[in-house]
Backbone as a chain_set.jsonl record, in Angstrom:
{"seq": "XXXXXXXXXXXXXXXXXXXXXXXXXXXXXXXXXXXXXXXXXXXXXXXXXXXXXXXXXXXXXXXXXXXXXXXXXXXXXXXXXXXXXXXXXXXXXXXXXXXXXXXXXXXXXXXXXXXXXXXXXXXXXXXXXXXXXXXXXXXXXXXXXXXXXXXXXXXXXXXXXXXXXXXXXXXXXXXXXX", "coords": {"N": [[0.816, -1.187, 0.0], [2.296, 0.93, 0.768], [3.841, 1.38, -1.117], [2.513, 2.034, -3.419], [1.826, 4.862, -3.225], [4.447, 5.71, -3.3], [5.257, 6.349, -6.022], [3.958, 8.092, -7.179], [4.614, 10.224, -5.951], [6.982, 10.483, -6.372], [7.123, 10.734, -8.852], [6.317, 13.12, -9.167], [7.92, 14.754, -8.064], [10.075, 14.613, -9.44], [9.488, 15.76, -11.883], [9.052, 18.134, -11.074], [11.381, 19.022, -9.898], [13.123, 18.596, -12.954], [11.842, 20.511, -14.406], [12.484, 23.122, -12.791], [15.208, 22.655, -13.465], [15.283, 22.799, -16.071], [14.546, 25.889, -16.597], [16.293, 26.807, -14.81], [18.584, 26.599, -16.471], [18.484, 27.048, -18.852], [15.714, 29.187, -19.617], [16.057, 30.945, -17.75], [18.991, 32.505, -18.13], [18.395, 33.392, -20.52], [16.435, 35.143, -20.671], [17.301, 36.82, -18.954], [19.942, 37.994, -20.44], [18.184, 39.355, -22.162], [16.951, 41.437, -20.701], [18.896, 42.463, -20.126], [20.541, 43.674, -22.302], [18.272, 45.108, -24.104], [17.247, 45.609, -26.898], [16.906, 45.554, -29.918], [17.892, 47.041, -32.903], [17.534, 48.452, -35.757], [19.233, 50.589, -38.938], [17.409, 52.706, -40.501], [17.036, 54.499, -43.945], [16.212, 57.538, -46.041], [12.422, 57.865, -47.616], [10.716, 57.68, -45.331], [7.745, 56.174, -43.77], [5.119, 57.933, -42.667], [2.254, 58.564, -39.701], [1.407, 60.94, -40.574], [-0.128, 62.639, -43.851], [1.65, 62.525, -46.957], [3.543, 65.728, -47.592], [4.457, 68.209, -50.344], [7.054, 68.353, -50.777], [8.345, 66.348, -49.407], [11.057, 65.549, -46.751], [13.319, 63.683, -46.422], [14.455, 60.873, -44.375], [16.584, 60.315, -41.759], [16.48, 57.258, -39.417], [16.396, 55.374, -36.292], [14.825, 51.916, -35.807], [13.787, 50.655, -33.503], [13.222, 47.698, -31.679], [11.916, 46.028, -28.845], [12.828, 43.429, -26.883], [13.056, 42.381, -24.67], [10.948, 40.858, -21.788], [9.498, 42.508, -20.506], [8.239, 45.918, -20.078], [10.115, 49.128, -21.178], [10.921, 52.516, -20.025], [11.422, 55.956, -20.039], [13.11, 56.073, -21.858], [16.355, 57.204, -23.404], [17.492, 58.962, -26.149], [20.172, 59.833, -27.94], [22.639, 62.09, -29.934], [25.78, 61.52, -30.303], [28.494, 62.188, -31.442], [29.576, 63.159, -34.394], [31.044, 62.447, -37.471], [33.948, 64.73, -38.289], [32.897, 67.13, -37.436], [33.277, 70.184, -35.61], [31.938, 72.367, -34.224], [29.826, 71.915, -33.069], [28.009, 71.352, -30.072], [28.544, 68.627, -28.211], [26.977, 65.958, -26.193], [24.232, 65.639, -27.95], [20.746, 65.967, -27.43], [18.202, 64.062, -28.008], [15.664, 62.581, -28.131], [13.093, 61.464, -25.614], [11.694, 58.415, -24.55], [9.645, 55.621, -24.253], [8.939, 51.651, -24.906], [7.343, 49.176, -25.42], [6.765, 45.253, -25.01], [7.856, 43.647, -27.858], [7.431, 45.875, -29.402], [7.693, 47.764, -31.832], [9.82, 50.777, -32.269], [10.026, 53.978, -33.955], [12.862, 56.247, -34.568], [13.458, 59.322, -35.481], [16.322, 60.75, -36.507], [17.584, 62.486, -37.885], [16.932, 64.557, -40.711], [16.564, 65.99, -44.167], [16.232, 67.088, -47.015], [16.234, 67.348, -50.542], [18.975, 69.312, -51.904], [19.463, 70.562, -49.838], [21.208, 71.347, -46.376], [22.356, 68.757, -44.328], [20.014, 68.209, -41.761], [20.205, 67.582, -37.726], [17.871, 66.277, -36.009], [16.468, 67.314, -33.174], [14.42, 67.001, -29.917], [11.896, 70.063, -29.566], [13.892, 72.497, -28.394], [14.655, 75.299, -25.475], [16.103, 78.163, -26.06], [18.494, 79.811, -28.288], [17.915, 78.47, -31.632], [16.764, 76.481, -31.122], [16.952, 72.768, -30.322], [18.086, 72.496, -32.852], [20.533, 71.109, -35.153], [22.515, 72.166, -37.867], [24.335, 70.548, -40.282], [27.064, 70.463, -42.438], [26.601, 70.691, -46.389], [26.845, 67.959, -47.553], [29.888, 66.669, -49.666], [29.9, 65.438, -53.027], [30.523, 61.299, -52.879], [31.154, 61.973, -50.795], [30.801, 61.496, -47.062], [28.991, 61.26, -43.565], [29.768, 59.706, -39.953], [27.821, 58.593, -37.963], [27.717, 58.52, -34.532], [25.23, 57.374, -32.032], [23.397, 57.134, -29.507], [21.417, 54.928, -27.145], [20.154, 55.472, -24.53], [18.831, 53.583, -21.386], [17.097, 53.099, -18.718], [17.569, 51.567, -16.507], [19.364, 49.801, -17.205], [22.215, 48.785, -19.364], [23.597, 51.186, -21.388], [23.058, 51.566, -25.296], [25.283, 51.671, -27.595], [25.286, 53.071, -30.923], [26.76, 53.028, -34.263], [26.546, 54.846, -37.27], [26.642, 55.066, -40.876], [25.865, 58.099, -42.977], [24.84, 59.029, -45.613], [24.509, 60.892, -49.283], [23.088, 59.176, -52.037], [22.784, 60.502, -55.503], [19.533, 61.494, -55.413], [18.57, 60.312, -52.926], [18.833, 60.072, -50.202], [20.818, 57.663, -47.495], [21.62, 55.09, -45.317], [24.076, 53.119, -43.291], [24.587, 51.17, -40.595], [27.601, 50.53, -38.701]], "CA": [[0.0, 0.0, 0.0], [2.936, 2.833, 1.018], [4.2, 1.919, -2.657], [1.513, 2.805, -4.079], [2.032, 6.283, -3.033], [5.516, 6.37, -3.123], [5.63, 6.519, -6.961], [3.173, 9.101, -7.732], [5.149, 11.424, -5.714], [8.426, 10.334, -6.49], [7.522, 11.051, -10.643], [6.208, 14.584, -9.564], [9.056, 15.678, -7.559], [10.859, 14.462, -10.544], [9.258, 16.528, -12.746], [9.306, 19.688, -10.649], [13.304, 19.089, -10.478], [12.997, 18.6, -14.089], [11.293, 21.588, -14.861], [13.492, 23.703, -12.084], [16.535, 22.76, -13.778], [15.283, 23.561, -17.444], [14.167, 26.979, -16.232], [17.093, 27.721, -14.441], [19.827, 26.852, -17.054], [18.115, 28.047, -20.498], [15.152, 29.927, -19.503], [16.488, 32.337, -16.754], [20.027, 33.032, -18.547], [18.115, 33.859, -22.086], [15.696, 36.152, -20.09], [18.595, 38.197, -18.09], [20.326, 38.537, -21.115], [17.421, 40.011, -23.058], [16.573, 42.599, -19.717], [20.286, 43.182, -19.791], [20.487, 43.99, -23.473], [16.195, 44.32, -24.483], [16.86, 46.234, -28.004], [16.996, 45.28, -31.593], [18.019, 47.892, -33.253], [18.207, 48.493, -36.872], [19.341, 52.145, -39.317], [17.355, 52.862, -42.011], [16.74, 56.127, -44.386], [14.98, 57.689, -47.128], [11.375, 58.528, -47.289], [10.002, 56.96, -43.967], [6.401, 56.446, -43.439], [5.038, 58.474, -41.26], [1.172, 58.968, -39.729], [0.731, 61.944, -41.637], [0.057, 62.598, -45.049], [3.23, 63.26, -47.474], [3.537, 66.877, -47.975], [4.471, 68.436, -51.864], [8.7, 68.331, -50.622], [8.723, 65.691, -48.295], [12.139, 65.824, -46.598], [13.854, 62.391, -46.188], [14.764, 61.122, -43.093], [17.358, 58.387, -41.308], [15.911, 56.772, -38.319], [16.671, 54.144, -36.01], [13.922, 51.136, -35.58], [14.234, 49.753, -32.219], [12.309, 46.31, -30.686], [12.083, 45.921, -27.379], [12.99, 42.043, -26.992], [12.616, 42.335, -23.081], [9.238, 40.868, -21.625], [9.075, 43.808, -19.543], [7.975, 47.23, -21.011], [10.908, 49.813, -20.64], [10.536, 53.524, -19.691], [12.37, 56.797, -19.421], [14.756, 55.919, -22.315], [16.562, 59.139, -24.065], [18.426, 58.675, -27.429], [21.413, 61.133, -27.888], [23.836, 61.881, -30.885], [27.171, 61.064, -29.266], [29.358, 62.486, -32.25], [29.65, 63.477, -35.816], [32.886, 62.467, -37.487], [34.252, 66.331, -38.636], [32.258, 68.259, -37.092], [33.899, 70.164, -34.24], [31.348, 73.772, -33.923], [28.143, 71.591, -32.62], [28.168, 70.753, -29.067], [27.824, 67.169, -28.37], [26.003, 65.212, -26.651], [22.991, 65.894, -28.165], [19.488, 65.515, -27.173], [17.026, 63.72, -29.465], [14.348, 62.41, -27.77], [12.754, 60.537, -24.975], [10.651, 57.507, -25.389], [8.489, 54.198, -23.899], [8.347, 50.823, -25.493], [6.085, 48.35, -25.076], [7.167, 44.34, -25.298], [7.472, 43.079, -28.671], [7.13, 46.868, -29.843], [8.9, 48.618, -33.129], [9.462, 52.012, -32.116], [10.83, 54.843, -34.746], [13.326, 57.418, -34.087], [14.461, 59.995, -35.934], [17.597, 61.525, -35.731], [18.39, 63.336, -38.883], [16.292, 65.104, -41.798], [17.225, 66.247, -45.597], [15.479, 67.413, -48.573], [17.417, 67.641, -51.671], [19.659, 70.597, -52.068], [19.731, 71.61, -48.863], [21.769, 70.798, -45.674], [21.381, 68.038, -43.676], [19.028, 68.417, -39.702], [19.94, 66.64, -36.673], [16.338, 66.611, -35.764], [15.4, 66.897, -31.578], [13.035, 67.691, -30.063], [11.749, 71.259, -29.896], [14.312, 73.253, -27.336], [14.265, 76.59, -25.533], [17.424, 78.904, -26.446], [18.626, 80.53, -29.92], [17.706, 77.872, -32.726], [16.126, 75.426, -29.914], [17.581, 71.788, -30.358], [17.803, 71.693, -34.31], [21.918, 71.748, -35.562], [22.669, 72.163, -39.538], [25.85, 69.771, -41.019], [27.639, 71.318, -43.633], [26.667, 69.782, -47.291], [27.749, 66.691, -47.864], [30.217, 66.285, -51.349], [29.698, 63.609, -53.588], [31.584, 60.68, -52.343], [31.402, 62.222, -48.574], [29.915, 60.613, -45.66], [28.875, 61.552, -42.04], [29.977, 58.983, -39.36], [27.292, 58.923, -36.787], [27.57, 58.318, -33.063], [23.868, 57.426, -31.706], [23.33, 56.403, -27.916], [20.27, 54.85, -26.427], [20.425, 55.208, -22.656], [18.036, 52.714, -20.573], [17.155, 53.872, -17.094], [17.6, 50.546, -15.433], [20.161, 48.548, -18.056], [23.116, 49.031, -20.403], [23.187, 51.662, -22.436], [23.4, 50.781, -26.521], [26.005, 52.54, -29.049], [25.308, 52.476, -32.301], [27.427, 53.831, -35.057], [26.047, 54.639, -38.996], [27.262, 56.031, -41.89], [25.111, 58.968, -43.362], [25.328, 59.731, -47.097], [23.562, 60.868, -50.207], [23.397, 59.02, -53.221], [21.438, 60.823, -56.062], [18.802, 62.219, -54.491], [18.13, 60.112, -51.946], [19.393, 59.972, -48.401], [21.144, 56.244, -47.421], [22.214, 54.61, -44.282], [24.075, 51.789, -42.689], [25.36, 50.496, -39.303], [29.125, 50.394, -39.414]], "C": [[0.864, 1.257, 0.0], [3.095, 2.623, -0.534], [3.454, 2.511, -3.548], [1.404, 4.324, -4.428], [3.37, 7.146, -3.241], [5.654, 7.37, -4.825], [5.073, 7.486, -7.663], [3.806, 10.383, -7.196], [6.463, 11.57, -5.79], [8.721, 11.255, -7.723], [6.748, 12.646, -10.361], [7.02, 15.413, -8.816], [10.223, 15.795, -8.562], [11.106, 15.664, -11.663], [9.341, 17.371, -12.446], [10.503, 20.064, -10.807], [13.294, 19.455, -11.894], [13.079, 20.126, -14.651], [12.018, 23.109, -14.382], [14.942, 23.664, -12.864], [16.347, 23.437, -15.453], [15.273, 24.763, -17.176], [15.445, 27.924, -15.941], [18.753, 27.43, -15.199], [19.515, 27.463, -18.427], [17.407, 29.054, -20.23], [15.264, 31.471, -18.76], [17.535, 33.009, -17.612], [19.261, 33.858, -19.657], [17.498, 35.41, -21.84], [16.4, 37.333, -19.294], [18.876, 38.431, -18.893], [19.661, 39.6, -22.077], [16.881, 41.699, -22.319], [18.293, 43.353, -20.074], [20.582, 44.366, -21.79], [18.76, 44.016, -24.662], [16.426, 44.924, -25.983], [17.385, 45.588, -28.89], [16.832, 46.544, -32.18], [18.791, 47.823, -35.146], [18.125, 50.006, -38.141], [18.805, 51.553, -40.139], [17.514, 54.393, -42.279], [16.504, 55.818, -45.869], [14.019, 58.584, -46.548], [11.132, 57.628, -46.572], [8.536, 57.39, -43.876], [6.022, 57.049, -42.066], [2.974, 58.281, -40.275], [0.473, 60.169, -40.199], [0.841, 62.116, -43.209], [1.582, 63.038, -45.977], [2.396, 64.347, -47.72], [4.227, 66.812, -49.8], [6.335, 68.206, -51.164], [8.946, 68.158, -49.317], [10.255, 65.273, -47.754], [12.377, 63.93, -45.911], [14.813, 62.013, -44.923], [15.655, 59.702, -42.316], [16.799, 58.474, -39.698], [16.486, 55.118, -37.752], [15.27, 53.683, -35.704], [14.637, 50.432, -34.166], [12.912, 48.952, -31.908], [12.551, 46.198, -29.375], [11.823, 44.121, -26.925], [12.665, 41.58, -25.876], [11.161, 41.733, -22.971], [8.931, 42.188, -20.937], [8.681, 45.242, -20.551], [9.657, 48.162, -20.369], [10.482, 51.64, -21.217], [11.657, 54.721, -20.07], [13.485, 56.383, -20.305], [15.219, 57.105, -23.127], [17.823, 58.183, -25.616], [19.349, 60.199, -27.515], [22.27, 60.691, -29.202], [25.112, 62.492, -30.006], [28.654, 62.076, -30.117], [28.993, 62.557, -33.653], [30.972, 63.408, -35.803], [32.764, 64.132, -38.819], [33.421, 67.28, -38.321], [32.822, 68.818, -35.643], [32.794, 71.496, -33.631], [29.784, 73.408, -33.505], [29.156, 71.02, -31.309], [27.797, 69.608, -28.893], [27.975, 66.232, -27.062], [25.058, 65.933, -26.578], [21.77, 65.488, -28.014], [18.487, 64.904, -28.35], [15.59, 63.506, -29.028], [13.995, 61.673, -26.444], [11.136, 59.294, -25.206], [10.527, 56.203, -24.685], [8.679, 53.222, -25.147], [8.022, 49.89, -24.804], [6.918, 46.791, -25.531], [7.237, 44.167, -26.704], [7.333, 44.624, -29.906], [8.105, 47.269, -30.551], [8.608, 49.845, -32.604], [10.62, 52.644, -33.035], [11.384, 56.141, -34.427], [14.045, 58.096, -34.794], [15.091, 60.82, -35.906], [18.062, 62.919, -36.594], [17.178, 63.584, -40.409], [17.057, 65.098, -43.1], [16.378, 66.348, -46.516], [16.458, 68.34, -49.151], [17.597, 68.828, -52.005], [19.659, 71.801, -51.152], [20.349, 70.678, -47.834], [21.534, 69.926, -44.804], [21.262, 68.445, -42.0], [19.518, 67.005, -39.119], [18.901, 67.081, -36.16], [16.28, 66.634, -34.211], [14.827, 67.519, -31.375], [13.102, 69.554, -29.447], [12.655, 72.061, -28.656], [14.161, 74.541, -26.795], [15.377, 77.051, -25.653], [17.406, 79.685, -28.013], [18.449, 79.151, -30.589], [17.07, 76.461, -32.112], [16.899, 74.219, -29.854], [17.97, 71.496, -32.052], [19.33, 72.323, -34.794], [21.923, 71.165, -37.622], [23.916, 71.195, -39.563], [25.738, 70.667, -42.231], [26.991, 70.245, -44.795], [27.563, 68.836, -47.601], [28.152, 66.635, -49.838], [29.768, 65.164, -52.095], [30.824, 62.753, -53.298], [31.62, 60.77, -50.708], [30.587, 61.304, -47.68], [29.703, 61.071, -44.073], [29.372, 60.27, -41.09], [29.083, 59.293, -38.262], [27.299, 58.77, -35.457], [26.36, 58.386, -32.049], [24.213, 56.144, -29.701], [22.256, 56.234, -27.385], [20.009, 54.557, -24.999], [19.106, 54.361, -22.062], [18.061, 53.265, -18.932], [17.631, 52.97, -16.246], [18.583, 49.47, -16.334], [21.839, 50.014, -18.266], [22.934, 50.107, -21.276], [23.598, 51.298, -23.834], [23.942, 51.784, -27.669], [25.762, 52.179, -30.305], [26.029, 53.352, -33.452], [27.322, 53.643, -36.75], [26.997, 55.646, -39.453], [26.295, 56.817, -42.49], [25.377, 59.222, -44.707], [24.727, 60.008, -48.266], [24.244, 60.605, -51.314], [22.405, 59.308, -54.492], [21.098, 61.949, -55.663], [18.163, 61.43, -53.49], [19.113, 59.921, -50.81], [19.792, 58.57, -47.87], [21.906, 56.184, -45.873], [22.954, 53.325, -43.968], [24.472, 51.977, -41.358], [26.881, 49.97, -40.053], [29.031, 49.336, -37.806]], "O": [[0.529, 2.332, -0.498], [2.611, 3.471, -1.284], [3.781, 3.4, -4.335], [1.044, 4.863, -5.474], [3.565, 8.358, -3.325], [5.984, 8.551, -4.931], [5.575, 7.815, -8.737], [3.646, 11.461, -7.769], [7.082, 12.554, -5.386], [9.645, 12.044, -7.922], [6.607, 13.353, -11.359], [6.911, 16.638, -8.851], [11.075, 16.682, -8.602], [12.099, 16.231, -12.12], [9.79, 18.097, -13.334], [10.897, 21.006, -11.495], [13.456, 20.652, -12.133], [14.029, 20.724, -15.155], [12.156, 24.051, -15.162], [15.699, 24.634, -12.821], [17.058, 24.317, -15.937], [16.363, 25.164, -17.587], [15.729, 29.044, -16.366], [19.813, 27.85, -14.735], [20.249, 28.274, -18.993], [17.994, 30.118, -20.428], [14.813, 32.584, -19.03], [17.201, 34.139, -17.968], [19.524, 35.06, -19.691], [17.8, 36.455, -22.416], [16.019, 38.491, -19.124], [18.331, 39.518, -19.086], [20.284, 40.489, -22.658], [16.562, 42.719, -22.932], [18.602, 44.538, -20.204], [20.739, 45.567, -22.011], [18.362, 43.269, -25.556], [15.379, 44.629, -26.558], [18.429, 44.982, -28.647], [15.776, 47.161, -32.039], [19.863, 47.424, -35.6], [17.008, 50.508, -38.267], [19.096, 50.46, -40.625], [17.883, 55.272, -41.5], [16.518, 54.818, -46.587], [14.135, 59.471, -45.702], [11.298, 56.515, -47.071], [8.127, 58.551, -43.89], [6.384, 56.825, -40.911], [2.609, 57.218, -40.776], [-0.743, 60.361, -40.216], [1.864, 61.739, -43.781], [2.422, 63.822, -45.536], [1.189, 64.341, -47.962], [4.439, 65.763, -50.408], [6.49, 67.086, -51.65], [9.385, 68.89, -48.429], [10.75, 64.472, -48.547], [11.667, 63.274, -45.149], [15.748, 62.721, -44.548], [15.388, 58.501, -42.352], [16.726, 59.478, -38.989], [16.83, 54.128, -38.396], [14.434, 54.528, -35.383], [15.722, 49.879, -33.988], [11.784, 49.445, -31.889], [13.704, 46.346, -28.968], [10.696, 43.686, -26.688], [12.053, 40.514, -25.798], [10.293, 41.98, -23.808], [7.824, 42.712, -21.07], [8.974, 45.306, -21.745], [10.2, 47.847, -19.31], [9.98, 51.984, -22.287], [12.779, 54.333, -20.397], [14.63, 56.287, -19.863], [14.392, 57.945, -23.482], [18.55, 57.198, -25.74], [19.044, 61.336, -27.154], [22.562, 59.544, -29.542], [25.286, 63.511, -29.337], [29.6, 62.537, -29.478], [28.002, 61.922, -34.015], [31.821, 63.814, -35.01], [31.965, 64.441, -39.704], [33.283, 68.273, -39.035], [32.843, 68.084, -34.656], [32.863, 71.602, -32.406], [28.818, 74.17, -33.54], [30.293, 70.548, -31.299], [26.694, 69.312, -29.352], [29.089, 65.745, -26.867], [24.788, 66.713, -25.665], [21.589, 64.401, -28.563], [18.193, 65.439, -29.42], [14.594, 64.094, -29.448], [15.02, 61.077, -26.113], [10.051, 59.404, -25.777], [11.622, 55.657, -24.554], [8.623, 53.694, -26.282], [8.367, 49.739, -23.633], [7.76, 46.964, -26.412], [6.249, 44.8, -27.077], [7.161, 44.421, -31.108], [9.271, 47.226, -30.158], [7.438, 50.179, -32.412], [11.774, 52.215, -33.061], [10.665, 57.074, -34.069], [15.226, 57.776, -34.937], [14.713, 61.841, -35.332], [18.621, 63.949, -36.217], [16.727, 62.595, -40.986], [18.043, 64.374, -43.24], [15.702, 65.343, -46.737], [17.105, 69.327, -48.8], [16.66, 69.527, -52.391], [19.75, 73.024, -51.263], [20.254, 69.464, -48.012], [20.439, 70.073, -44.261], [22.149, 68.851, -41.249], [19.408, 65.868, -39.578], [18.859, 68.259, -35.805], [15.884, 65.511, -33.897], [14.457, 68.495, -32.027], [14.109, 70.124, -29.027], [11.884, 72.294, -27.725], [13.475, 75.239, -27.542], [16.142, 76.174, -25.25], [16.41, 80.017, -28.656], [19.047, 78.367, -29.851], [16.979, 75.457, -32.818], [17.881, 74.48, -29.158], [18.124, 70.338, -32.44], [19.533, 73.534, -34.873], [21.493, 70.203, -38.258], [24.516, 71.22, -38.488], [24.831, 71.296, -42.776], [26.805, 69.084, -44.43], [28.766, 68.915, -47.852], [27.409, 66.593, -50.819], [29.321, 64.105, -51.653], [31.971, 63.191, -53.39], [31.953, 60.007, -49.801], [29.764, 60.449, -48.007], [30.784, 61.163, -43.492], [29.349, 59.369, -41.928], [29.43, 60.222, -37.533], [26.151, 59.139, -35.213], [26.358, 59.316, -31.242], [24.791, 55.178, -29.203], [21.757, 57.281, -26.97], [19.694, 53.473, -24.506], [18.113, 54.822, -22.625], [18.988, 53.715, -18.258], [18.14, 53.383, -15.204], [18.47, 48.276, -16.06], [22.24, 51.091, -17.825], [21.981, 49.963, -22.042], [24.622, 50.616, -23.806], [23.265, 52.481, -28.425], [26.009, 51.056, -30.746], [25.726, 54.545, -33.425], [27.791, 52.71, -37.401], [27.714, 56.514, -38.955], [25.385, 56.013, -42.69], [26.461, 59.787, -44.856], [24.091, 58.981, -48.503], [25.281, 61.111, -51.741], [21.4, 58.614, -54.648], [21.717, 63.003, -55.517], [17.079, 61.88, -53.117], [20.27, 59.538, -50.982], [18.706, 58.013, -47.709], [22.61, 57.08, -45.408], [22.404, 52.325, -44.429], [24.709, 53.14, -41.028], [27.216, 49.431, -41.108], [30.008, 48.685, -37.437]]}, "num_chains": 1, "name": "protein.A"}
C-alpha cells in the first residue's frame, strides 16, 4: 500500500526538479540577457512612413527602428547623438528624444532630416534657447559621408552605441550600421 504512493510522488518531484533545472539553465540566462540587453536595433533612411500625409517636398529622413525584446515594457529611455565624425562647432552630446516601449514593440526614431539641395538636420526635439535643439551639417560632397555616433540610454540597463554612416546618393538619403 505505502508503494503505491511512493511513486506518484516520487515522478512529480521528478518533474518539478525537471522543470526547475530547465528553467534555471536556459530559460532564466536567455531572459537576463534580453533585460540586460532588451533592443533590436536596426538604421534605415529615405522617405520613412510616417502617420501623416506626405507633404508636396517631403524631406527624407534616417531613423533608427528599435524592438524591445525584453518581456518587460521599458521607460524613461533618451536617445542622444554622441558624435559626428568632422564636425567640431556643434556641441555634443545631443538631445534627441525621450521615449516608452512596449514588449514586442517597433518604435521609430528619428535623428536626422534632408530634402534635396539643402543641408542636412539633426532633428530633436523642440528646445528653448537661440535655434532650440535643431543643428545644420555642412553639405555633404559627392563621395562624402557623415559617421554617426547614436546612444540609447536605458534607465535601469546598459546603455546601446550604435554607429552609422550617413550619405547621399542621387537624391536620396542612405544609411548603414558600421
Amino acid at each position: 500500500m505505502i508503494q503505491g504512493w511512493i511513486q506518484p510522488i516520487a515522478s512529480a518531484a521528478l518533474a518539478v526538479a525537471f522543470v526547475f533545472a530547465l528553467h534555471f539553465l536556459f530559460i532564466a540566462p536567455y531572459r537576463a540577457l534580453r533585460m540586460l540587453w532588451p533592443f533590436s536595433i536596426k538604421v534605415i533612411a529615405g522617405h520613412i512612413e510616417t502617420l501623416y500625409p506626405p507633404s508636396q517636398c517631403e524631406p527624407q529622413k534616417a531613423a533608427l527602428i528599435i524592438t524591445n525584446r525584453a518581456y518587460l515594457p521599458r521607460s524613461n529611455c533618451v536617445m542622444h547623438i554622441m558624435s559626428v565624425s568632422g564636425i567640431d562647432d556643434i556641441s555634443f552630446p545631443r538631445f534627441i528624444t525621450e521615449f516608452s516601449v512596449q514588449p514586442g514593440e517597433p518604435k521609430q526614431l528619428v535623428f536626422l532630416t534632408w530634402v534635396p539641395g539643402q543641408p542636412l538636420f539633426l532633428s530633436g526635439s523642440v528646445g528653448a534657447g537661440w535655434e532650440g535643439n535643431i543643428a545644420m551639417l555642412p553639405m555633404i560632397q559627392k563621395g562624402a559621408f557623415y559617421n554617426i555616433g547614436l546612444r540609447i540610454g536605458v534607465s535601469d540597463g546598459e546603455s546601446n552605441y550604435i554607429h552609422c554612416k550617413i550619405w547621399i546618393e542621387g537624391n536620396s538619403l542612405k544609411a548603414i550600421n558600421i
